[in-house]
ROKOL-930512 format. One record per residue: residue in three letters; z, y, x of N, C-alpha, C in turn. Coordinates in steps of 0.05 Angstrom, whole numbers, plus 32768, in hexadecimal, padded with zeros to 4 digits. Each point is the difference from the previous one (the first is absolute). Layout:
<nodes>
NODE segu n_up n_north n_east ca_up ca_north ca_east c_up c_north c_east
NODE  ala    Z       Y      X     Z        Y       X    Z       Y      X
...
</nodes>
This chain:
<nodes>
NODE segu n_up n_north n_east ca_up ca_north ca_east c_up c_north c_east
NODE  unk 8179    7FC4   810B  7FE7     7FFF    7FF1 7FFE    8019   7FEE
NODE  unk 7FF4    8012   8001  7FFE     801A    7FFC 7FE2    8005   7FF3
NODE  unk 7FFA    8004   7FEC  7FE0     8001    7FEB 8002    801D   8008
NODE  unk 7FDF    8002   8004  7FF9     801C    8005 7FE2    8001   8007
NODE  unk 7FF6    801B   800E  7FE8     8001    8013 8009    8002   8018
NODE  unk 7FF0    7FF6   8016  8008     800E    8012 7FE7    800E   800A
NODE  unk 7FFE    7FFD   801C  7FE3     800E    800D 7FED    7FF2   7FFF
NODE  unk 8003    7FDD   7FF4  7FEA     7FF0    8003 8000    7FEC   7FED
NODE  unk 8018    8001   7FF5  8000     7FED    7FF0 8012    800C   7FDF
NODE  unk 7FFE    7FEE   7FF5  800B     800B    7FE1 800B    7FE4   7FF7
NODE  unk 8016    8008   7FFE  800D     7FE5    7FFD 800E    7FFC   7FE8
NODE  unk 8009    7FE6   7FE8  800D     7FF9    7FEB 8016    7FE8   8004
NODE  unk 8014    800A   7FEE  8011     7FE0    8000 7FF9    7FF7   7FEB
NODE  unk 7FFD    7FDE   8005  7FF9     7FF4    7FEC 800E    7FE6   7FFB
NODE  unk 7FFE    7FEC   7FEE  8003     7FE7    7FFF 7FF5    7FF1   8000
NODE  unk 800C    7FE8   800F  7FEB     7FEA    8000 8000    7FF1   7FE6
NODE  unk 7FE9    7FF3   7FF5  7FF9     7FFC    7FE3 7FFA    7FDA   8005
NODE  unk 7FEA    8007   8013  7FFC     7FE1    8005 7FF3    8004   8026
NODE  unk 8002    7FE6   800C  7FFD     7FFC    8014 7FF4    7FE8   800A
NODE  unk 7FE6    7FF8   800A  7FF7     7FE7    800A 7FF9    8008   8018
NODE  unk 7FF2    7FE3   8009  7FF5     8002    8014 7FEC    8015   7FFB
NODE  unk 7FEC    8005   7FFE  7FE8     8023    7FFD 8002    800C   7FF8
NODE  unk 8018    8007   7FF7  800B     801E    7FF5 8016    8000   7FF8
NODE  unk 8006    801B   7FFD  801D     8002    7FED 7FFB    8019   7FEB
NODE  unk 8008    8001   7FEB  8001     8011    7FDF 801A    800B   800B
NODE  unk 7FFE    8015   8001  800F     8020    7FFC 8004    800C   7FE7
NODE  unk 8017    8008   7FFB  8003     8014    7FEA 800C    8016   8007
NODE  unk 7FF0    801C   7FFD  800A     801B    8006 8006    800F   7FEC
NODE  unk 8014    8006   7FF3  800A     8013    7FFB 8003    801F   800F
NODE  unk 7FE0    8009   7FEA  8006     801C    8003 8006    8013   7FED
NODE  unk 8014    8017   8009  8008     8017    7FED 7FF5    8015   8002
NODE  unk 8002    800E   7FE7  7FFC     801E    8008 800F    800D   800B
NODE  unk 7FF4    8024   8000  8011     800A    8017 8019    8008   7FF8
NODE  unk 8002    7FFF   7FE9  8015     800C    7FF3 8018    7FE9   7FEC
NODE  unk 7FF8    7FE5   800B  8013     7FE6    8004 801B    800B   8007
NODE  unk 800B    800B   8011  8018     8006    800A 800D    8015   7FF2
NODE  unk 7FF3    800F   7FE9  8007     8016    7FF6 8018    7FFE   7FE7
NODE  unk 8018    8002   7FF9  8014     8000    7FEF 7FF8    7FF7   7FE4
NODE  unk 7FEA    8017   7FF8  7FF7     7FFF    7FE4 7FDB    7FF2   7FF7
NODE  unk 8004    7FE7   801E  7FE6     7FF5    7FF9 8004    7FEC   7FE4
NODE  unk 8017    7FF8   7FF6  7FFD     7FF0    7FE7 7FFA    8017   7FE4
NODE  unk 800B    8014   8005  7FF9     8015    7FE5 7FE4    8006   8001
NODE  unk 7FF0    8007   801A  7FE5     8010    8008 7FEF    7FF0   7FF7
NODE  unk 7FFA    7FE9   8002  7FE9     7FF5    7FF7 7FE6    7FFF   8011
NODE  unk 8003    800F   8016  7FEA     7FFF    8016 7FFF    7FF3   8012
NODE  unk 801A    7FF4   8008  8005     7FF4    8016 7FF8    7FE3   7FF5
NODE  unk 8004    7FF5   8019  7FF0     7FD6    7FF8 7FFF    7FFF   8018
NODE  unk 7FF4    7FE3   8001  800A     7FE1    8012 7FE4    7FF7   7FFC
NODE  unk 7FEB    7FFE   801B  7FF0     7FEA    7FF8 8004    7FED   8019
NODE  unk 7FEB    7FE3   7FF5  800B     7FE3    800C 7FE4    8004   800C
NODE  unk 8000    7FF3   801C  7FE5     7FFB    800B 8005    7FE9   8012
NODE  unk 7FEB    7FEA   7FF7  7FFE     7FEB    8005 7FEE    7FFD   8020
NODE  unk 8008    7FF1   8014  7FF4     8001    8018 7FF5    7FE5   8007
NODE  unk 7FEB    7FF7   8011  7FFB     7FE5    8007 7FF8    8002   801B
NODE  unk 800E    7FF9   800B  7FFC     8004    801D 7FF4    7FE8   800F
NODE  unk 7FF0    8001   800C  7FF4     7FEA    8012 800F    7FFD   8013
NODE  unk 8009    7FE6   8007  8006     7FF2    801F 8018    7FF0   7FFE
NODE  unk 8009    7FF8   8013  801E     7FEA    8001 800C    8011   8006
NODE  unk 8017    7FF9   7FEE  8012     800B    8003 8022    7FF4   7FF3
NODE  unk 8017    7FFB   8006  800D     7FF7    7FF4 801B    8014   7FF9
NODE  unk 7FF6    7FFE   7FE1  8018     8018    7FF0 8007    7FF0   7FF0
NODE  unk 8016    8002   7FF5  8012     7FEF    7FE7 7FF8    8013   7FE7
NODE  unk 8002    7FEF   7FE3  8000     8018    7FF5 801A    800E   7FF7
NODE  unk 7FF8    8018   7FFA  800C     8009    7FFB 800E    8019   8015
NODE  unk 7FFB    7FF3   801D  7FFD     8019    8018 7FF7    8017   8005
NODE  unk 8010    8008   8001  7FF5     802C    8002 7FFA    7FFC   801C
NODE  unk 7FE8    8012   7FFD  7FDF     8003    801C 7FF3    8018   8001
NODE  unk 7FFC    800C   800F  7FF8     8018    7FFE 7FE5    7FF9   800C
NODE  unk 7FEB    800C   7FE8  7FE7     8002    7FFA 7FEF    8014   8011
NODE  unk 7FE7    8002   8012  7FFB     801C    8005 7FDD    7FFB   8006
NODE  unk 7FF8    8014   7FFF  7FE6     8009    8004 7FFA    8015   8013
NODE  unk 7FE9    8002   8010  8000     8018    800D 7FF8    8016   7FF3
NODE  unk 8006    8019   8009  7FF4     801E    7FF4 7FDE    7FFC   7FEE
NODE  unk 7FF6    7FF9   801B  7FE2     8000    7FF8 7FF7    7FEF   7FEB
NODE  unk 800D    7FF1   7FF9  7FF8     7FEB    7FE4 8014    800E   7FEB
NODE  unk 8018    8008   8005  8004     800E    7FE7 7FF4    801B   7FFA
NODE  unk 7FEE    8009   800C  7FFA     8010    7FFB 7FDD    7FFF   7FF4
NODE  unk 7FF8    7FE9   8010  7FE7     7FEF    7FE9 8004    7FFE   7FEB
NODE  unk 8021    7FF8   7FF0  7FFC     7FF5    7FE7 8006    8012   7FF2
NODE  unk 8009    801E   8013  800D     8016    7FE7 7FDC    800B   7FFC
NODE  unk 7FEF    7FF9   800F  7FEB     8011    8005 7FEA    7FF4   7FDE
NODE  unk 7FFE    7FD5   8010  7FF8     7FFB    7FE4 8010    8002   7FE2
NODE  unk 8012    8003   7FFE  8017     8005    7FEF 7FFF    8017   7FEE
NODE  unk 7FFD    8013   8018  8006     801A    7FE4 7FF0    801A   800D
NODE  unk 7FF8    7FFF   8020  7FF1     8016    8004 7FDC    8003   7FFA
NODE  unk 7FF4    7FE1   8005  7FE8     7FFD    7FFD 7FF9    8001   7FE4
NODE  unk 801B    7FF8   7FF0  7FFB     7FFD    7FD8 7FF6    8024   7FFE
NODE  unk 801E    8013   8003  7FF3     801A    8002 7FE8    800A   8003
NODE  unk 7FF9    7FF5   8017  7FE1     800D    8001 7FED    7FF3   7FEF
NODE  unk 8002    7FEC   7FFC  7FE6     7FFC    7FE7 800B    8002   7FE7
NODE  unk 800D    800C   7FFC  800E     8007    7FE0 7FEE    801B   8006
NODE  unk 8009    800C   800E  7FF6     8023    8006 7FE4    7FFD   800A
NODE  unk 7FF7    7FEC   800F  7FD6     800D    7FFB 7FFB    7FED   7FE7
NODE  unk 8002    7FF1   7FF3  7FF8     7FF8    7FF0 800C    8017   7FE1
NODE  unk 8018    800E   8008  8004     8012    7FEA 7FE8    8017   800A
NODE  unk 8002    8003   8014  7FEC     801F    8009 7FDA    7FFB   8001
NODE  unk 8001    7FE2   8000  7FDE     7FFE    7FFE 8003    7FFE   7FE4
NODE  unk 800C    7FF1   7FE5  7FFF     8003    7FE2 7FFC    800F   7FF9
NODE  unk 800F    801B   800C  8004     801A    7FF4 7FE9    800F   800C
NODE  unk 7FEF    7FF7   8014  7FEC     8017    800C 7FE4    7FED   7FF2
NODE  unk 7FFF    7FEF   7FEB  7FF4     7FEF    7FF0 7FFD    8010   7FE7
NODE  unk 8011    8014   7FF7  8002     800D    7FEB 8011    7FE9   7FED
NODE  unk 800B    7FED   8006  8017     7FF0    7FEB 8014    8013   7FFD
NODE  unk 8008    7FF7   7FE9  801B     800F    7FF0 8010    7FFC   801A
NODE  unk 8017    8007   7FF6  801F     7FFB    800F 8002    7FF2   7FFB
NODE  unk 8003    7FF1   7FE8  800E     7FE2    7FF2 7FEC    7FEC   801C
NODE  unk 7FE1    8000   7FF7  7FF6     7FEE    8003 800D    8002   8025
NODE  unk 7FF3    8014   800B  800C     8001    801E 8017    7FEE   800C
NODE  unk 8017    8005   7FED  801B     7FEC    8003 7FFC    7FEF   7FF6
NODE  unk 7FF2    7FF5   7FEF  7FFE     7FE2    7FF7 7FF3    7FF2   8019
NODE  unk 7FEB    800B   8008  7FE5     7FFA    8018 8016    7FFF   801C
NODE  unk 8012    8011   8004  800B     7FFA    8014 801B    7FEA   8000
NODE  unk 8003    7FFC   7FEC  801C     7FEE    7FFE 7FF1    7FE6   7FFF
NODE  unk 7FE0    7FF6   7FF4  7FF4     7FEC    7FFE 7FFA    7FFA   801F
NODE  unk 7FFE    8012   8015  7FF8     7FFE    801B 801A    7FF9   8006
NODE  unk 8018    8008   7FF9  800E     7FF9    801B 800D    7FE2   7FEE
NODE  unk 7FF6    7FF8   7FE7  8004     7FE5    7FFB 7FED    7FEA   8011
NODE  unk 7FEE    8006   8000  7FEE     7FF5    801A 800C    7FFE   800D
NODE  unk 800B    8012   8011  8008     8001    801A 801D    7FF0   8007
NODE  unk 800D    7FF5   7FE2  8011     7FF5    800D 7FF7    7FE9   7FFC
NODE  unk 7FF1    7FF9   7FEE  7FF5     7FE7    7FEF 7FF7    7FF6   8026
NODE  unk 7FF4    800A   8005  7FF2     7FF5    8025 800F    8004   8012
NODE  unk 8018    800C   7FF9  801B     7FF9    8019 800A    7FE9   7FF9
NODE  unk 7FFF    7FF9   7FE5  8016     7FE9    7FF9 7FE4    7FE4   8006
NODE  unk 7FE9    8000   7FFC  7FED     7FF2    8009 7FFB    7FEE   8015
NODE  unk 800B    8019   8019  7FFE     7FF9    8018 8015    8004   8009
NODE  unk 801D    7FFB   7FF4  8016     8006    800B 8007    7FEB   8013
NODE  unk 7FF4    7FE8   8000  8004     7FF4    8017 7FF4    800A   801D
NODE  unk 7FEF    800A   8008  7FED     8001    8004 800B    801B   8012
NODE  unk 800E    8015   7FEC  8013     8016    800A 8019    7FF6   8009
NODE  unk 800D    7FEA   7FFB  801A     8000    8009 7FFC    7FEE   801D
NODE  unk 7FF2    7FFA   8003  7FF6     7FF6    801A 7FFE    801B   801C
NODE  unk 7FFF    8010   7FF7  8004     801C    8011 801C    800C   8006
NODE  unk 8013    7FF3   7FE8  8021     8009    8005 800B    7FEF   800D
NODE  unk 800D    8001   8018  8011     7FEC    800F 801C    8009   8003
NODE  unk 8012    7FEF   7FF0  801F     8003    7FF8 800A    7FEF   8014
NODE  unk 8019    800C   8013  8005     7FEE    800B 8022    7FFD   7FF0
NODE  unk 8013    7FEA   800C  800F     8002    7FF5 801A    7FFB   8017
NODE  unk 801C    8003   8001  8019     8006    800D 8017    7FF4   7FEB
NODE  unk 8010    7FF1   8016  801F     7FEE    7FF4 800C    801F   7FF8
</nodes>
């Protein structure tokens, strides 16, 4: 069991948390890139985050069982898109229409940081709604 990408899939090890009959709760542990590095306790940049999974279907895992988690390319690459590429662009026309408004600078970045609060305020809205488009499958 080997975590990685490959050509189709992007895969995590995880733990099993809880398990029923319609699902099972995953816990992934992910690091940064620089986790493996000697002087990640002095640096201060390095870290560990926890990401919680809920997977639809039967399945029987004990807890506490390491499972490797995966998704295909094309959905991880949906969520880097709603995530952090689609935020960019309306930070930047909403900074570049403020500013062609004749607003200050201040106001411009205030106007664009209030847009992309919207914008997550209506991802987290309809986050059901979006996670219905990611299909995780999962591996003993």
């Amino acid at each position: 069991m080997k975590p990685g990408i490959s050509k189709d899939k992007i895969e995590h090890k995880g733990v099993v948390c809880e398990s029923d009959d319609q699902s099972v709760t995953v816990k992934i542990v992910s690091s940064s890139a620089c986790s493996a590095c000697h002087a990640k306790n002095a640096c201060g940049v390095a870290g560990t985050e926890e990401k919680i999974l809920r997977i639809e279907g039967s399945f029987r895992f004990e807890k506490g069982e390491e499972v490797m988690v995966s998704m295909t390319r094309s959905d991880g690459f949906k969520a880097l898109f709603y995530g952090y590429i689609l935020p960019l662009f309306i930070i930047l026309f909403i900074l570049v229409l403020l500013s062609s408004l004749s607003l200050t600078e201040l106001q411009a970045g205030f106007g664009s940081l209030i847009a992309l609060g919207f914008y997550y305020l209506i991802l987290r809205l309809f986050r059901n709604k979006i996670a219905r488009e990611f299909t995780f499958s999962i591996n003993a």
